[in-house]
PLY file of the C-alpha trace (Angstrom):
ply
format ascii 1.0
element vertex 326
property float x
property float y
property float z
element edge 325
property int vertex1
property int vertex2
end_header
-61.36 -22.73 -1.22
-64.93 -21.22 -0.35
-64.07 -21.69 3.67
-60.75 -20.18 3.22
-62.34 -17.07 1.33
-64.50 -16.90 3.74
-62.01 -16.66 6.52
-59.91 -14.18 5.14
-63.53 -12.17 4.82
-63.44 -12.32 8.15
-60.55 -11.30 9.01
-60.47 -7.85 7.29
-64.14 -7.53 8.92
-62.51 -7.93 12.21
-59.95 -4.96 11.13
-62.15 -3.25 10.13
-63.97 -3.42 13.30
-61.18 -3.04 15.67
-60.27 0.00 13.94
-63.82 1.87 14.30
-63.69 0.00 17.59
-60.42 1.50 18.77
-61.48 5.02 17.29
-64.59 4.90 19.07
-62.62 4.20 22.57
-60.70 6.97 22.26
-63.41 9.35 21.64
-65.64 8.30 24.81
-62.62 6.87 27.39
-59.55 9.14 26.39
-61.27 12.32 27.14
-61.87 11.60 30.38
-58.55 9.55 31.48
-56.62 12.58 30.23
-58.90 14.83 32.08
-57.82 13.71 35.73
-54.09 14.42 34.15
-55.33 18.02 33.07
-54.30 17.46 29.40
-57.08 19.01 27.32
-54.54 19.12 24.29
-54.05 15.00 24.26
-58.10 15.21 24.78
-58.29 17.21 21.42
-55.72 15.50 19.80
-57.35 11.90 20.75
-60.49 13.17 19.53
-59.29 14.46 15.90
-57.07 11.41 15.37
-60.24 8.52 15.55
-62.07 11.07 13.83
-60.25 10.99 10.53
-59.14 7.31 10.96
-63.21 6.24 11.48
-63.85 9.16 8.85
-61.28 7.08 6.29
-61.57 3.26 6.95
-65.48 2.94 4.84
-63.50 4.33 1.86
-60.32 2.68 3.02
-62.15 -0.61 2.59
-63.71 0.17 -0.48
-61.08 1.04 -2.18
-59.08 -2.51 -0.98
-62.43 -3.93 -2.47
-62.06 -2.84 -5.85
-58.29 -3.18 -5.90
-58.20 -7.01 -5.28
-61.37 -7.05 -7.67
-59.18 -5.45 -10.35
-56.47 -7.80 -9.68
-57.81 -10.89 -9.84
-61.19 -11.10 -11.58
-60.80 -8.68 -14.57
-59.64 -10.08 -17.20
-56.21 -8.00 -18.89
-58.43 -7.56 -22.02
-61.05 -5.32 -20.33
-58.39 -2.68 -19.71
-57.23 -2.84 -22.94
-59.99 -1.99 -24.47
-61.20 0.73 -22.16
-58.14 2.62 -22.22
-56.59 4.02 -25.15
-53.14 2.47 -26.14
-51.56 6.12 -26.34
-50.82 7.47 -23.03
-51.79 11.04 -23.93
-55.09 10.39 -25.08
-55.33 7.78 -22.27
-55.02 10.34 -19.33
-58.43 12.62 -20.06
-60.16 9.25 -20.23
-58.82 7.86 -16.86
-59.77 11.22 -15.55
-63.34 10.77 -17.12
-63.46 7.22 -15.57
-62.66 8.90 -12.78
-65.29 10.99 -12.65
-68.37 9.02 -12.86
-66.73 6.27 -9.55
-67.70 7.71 -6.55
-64.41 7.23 -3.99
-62.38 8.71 -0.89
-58.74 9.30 -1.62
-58.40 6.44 0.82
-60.13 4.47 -2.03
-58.45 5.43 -4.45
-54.66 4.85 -4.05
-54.81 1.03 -3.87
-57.23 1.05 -6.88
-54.62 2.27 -8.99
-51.89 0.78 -7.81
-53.70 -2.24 -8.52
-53.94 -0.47 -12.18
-50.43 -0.62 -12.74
-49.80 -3.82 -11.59
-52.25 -5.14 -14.28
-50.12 -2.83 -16.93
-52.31 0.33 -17.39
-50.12 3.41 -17.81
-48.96 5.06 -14.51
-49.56 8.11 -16.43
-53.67 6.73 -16.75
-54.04 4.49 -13.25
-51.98 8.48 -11.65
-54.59 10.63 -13.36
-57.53 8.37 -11.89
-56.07 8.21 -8.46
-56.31 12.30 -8.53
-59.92 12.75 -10.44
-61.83 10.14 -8.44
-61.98 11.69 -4.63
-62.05 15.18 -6.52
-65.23 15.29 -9.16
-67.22 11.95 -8.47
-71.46 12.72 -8.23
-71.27 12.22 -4.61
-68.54 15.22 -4.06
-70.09 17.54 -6.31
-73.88 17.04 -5.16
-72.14 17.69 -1.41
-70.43 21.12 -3.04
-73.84 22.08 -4.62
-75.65 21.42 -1.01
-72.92 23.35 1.43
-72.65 26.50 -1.19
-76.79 26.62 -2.27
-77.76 29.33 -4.95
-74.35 28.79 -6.03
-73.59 26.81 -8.85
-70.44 28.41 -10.23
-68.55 26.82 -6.87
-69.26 23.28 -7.98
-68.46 24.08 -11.97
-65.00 25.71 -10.52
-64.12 22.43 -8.59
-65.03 20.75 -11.14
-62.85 22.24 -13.85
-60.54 23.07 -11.76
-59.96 19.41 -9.98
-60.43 17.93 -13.40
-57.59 20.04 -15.27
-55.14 19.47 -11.95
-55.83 15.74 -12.32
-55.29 15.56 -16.26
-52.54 18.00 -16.26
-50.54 15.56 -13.89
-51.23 13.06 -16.17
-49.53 14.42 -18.93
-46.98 15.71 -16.68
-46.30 12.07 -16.03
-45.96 11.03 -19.88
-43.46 13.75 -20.14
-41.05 13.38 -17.00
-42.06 10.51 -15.06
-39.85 7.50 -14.56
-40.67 4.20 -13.83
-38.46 3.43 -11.34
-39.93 6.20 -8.83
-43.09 3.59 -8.55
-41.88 1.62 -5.90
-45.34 -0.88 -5.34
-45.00 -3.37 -2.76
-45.52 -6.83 -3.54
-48.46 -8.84 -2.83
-49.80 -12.39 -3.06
-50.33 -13.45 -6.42
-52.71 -16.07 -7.74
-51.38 -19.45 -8.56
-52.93 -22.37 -10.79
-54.14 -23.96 -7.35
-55.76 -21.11 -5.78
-59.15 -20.10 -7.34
-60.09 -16.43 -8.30
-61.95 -16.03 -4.92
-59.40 -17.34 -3.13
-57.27 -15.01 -4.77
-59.29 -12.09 -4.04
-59.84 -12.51 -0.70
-55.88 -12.61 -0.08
-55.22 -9.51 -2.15
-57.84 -7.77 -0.07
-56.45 -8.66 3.28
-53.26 -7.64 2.21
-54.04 -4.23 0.60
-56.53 -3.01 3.55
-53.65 -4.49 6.18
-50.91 -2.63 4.71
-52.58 0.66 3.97
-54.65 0.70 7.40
-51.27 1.37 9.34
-50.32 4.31 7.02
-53.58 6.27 7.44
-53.58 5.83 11.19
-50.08 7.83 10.40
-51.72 10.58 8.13
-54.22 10.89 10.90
-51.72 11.34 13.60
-50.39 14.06 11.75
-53.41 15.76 10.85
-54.65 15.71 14.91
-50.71 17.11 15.78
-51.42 20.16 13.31
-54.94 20.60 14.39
-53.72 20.94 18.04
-50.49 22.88 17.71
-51.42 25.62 15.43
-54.62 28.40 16.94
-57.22 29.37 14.39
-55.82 33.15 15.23
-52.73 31.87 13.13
-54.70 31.20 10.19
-57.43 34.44 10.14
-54.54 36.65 9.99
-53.94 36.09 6.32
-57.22 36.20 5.22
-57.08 39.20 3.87
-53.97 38.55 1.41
-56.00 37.34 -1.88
-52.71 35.00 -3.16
-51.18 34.02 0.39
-55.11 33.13 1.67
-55.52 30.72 -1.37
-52.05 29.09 -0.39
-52.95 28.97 2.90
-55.82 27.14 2.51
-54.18 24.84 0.34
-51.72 23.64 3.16
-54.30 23.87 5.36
-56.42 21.22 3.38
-53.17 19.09 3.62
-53.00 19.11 6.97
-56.61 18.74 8.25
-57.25 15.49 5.99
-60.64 15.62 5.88
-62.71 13.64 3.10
-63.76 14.76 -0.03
-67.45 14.09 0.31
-67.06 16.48 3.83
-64.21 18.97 2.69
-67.41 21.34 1.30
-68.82 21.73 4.08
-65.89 22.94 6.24
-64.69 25.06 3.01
-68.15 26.59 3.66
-67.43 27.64 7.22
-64.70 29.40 6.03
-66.37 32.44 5.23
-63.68 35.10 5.90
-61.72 34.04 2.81
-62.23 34.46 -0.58
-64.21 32.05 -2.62
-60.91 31.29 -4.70
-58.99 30.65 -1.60
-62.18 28.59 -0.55
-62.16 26.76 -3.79
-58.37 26.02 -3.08
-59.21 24.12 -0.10
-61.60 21.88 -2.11
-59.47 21.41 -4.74
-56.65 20.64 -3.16
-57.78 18.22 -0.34
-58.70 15.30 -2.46
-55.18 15.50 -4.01
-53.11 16.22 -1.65
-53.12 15.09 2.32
-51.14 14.22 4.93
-53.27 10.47 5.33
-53.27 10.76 1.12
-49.27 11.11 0.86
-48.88 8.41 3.77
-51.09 5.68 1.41
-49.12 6.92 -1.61
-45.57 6.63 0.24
-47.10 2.93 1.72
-48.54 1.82 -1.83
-45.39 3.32 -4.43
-42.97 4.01 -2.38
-41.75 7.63 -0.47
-39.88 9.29 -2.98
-42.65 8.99 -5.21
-44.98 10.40 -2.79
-42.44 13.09 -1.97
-41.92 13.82 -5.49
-45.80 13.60 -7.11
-47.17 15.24 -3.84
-45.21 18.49 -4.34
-45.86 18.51 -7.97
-49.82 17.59 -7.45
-50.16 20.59 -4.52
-48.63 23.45 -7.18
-50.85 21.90 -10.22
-53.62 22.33 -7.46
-52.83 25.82 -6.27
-52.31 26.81 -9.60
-55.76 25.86 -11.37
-57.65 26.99 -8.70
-56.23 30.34 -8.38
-56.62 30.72 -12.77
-60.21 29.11 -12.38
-61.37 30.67 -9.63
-60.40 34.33 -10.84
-62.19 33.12 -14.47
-65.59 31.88 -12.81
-65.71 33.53 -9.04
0 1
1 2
2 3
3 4
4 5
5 6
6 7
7 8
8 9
9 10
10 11
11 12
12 13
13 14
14 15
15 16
16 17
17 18
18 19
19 20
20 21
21 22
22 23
23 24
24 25
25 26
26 27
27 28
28 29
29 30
30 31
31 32
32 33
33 34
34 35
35 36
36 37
37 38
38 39
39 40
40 41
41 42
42 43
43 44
44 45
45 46
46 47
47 48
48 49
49 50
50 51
51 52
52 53
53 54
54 55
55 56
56 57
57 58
58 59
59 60
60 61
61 62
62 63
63 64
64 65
65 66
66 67
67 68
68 69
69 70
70 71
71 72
72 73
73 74
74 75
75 76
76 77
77 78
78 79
79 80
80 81
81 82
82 83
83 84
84 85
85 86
86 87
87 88
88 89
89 90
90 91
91 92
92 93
93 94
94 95
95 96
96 97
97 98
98 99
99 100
100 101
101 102
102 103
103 104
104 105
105 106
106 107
107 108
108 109
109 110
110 111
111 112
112 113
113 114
114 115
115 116
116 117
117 118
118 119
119 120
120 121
121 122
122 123
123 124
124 125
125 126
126 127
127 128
128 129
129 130
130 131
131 132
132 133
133 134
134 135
135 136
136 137
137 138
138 139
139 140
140 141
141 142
142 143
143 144
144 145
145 146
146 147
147 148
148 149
149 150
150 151
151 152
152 153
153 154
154 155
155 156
156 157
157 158
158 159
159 160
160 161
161 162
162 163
163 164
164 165
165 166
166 167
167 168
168 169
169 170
170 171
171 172
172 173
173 174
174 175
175 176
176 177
177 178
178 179
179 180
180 181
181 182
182 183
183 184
184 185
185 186
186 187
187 188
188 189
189 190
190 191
191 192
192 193
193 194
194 195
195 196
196 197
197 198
198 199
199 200
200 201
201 202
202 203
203 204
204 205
205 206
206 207
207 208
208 209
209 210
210 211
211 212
212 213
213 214
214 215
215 216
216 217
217 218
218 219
219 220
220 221
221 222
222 223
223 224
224 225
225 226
226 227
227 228
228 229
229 230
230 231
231 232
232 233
233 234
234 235
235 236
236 237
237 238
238 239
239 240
240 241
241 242
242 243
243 244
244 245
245 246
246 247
247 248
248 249
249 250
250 251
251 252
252 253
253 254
254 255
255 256
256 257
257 258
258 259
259 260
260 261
261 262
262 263
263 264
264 265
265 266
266 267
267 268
268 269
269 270
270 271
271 272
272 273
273 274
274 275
275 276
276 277
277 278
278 279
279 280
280 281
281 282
282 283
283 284
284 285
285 286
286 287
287 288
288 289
289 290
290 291
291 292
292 293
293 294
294 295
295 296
296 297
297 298
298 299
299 300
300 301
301 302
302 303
303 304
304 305
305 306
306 307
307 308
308 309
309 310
310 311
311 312
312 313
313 314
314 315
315 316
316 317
317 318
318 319
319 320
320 321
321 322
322 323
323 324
324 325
């Protein structure tokens, strides 16, 4: 049992490393191929691509970590008892939970699909996937450090990604349907297989299954970064409600990591703080690499369907915060 644990270890290390392996390739050998072809676009595009898929696979793997964890070593009891039987009241406290795990969105989609498999309420194991990338320590202390002197940026993503995250919750309790959650199947444990055993199997599956999906996200994320000009976006910077939208799809598109997204939100400077805080707000929720997990993990018209709904929830609070506290 112990040698076959440790083989299947091994394996997802090897992933793992082909993927940063394959990323890192394509940043120091691609350029330069594609130079003698004159091709500075597929350069660029090469470049962006390993960036978010080497930006993603740490938290990637984390998240597969605590998934199969979930799965197979905690006992159904323990998530009775930390979650409250009522969906309603059960949502603010998966968003609290939420809150205090430090994650990616890459983390966070197999963690609660792993949730709901155990029988936690979508409405609950939905609300955590949202809150965790968006308010964890780690994403706020990075928010406090790219906007310094200004702490009413990180309260604002904070209320404002926490209210987005419960208010989907409840949204879920109120029109969600159980047979939009499409979740793929995945090795079980059996009487003869031991818990490590099992773990080890549910972790090579999960990371497996949702590596190939944010390779996809990334693709698309590198095709938008290439095909549209920053002259495209400055021109609406000026329009207070279509800059804050625009910086919401633009956070879709770029992909970029919560604990990085303040940072670029930063360099933004010739939009408004709202339309700023959009960008933050929206990012963790709502990606292109996010919606390709979600589509991989519960199926694609869920993630067609709780992606559009998540992105107006996201645009929404963050205008109504950000004109209350910037």
């Amino acid at each position: 049992m112990l040698g076959r644990f440790v083989r299947v270890c091994l394996d997802v290390a090897g992933g793992v490393l082909a993927l940063t392996l394959i990323g890192g390739i394509v940043v120091l050998v691609a350029p330069s191929v594609l130079a003698r072809f004159e091709q500075p676009a597929l350069q660029a595009w090469c470049t962006v691509l390993a960036a978010v898929v080497i930006q993603g696979v740490p938290f990637l793997l984390l998240g597969t970590v605590v998934s199969a964890a979930v799965t197979t070593l905690v006992p159904d009891r323990v998530l009775a008892r930390v979650l409250p039987a009522n969906p309603v009241l059960a949502v603010p406290v998966a968003g609290a939970a939420g809150a205090l795990l430090p994650g990616c969105e890459c983390a966070s989609v197999p963690v609660a699909g792993s949730l709901i498999r155990r029988g936690v309420a979508p409405a609950a194991a939905l609300t955590f996937l949202l809150a965790a990338p968006a308010v964890n320590p780690v994403v706020l202390v990075a928010t406090s450090i790219a906007f310094p002197g200004r702490p009413e940026m990180v309260l604002a993503r904070l209320v404002a990604s926490f209210a987005t995250s419960v208010a989907m919750g409840w949204l879920w309790t109120r029109l969600g349907r159980t047979d939009w959650l499409r979740l793929t199947d995945r090795p079980q444990p059996t009487a003869h297989r031991g818990r490590l055993d099992a773990f080890a199997q549910a972790l090579q599956h999960d990371f497996l299954h949702a590596g190939g999906f944010l390779v996809l996200g990334a693709a698309a994320a590198a095709t938008f970064n290439i095909a549209v000009p920053p002259s495209a976006l400055e021109s609406f910077a000026g329009s207070p409600w279509l800059s804050v939208l625009l910086l919401g799809v633009l956070a879709v598109v770029l992909s970029i990591c919560s604990e990085a997204d303040a940072f670029v939100a930063a360099s933004l400077s010739g939009f408004s703080a709202t339309a700023r805080l959009a960008f933050m707000v929206v990012g963790p929720m709502v990606d292109l690499k996010l919606i390709a997990l979600q589509a991989g993990t519960f199926g694609r018209a869920f993630a067609l369907r709780f992606s559009t709904a998540t992105f107006a929830s996201a645009v929404l609070a963050s205008a109504l915060v950000g004109g209350w506290l910037l």
